[in-house]
C-alpha positions in Angstrom: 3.2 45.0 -63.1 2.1 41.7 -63.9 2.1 38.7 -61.6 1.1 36.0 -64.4 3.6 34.7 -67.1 3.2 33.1 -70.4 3.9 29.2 -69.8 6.2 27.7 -72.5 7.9 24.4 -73.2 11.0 25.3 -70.7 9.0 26.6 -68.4 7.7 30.6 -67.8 8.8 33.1 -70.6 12.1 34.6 -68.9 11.9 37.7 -70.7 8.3 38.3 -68.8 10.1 36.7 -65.5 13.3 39.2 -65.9 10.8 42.5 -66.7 8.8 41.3 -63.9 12.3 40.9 -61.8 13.3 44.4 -62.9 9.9 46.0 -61.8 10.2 44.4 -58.3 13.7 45.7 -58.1 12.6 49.5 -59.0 9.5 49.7 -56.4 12.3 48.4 -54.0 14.7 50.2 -54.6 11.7 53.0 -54.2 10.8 52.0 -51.1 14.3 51.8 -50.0 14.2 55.7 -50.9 11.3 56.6 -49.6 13.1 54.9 -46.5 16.1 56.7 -46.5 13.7 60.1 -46.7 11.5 59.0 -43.8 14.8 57.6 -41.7 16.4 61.0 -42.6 13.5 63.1 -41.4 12.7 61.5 -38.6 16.5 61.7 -37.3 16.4 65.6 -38.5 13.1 66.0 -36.9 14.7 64.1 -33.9 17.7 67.2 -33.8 15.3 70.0 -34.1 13.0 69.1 -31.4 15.9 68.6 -29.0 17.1 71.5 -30.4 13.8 73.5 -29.2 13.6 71.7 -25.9 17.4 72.8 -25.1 16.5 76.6 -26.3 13.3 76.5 -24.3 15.2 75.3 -20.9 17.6 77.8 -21.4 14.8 80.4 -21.8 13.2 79.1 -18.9 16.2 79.5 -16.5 17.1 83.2 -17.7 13.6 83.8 -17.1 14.1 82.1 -13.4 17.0 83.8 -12.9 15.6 87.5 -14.0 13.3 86.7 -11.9 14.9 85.9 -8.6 17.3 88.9 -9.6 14.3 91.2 -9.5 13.1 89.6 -6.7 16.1 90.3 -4.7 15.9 93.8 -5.6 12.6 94.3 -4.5 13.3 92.5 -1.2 16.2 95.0 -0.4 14.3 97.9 -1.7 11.5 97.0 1.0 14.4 96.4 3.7 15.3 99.8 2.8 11.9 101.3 3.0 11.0 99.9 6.6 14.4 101.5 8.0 13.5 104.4 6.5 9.5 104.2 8.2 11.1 102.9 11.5 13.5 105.8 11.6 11.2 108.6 10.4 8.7 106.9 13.4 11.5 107.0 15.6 12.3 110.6 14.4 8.4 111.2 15.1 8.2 109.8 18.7 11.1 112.1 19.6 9.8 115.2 18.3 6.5 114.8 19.9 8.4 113.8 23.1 10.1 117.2 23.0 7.0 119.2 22.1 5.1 117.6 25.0 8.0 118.5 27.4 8.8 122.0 25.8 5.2 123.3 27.1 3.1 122.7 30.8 -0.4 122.2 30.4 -1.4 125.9 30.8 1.2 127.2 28.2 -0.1 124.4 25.7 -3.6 125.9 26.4 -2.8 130.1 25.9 -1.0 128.7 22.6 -4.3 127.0 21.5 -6.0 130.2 22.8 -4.0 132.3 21.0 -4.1 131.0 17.8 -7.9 130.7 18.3 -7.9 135.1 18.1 -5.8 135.1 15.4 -8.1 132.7 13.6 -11.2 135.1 14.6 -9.4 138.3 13.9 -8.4 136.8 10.3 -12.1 135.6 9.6 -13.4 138.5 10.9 -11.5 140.9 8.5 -12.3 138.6 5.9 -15.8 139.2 6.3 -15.3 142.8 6.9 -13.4 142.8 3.0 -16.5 140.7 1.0 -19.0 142.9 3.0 
């Protein structure tokens, strides 16, 4: 593209001035293209990241929720499990409560003493059998 013209007697050569015209008109009208891509991209690239920011919130509160969900399940599974220990402690403290008061002292003691012989008679024929 050339920015000079041939000087005649009426004045620039029109022919150069029109080609010259016609050149200016094709790299704008290329630009304007080249617009229209960049306009077009930038308003598609616009949608798609809102796009991803929308799907990624949404994500993020299912997520959130699953959480909490599980959350609450592991709350009430733990409410469950303390009953459970208090009543199995509960259940523990009355037993021993009713073993303590089923025997005195001195029965407690010949059924300690008794289990003692067993023991010694069971050892004792144990050694008797590898001997």
């Amino acid at each position: 593209m050339s920015n000079s013209f041939s000087i005649t007697k009426k004045g620039y050569s029109l022919q150069e001035v029109d080609d010259f015209i016609m050149e200016l008109e094709d790299t704008i009208d290329n630009y304007k293209l080249k617009e229209q891509y960049i306009s077009q991209a930038l308003v598609e690239s616009h949608i798609t990241s809102k796009q991803i920011i929308e799907e990624a919130e949404i994500r993020a509160f299912e997520i959130e929720k699953d959480a909490l969900i599980q959350l609450e399940h592991l709350k009430h599974e733990l409410d469950s499990t303390k009953k459970k220990l208090e009543s199995f402690k509960n259940d523990y403290d009355v037993f021993i409560d009713h073993f303590k008061n089923s025997f005195t002292d001195i029965e407690l003691q010949a059924v300690l003493d008794t289990i003692d012989e067993i023991d010694n008679i069971i050892s004792g024929s144990k050694k008797n059998k590898a001997g």
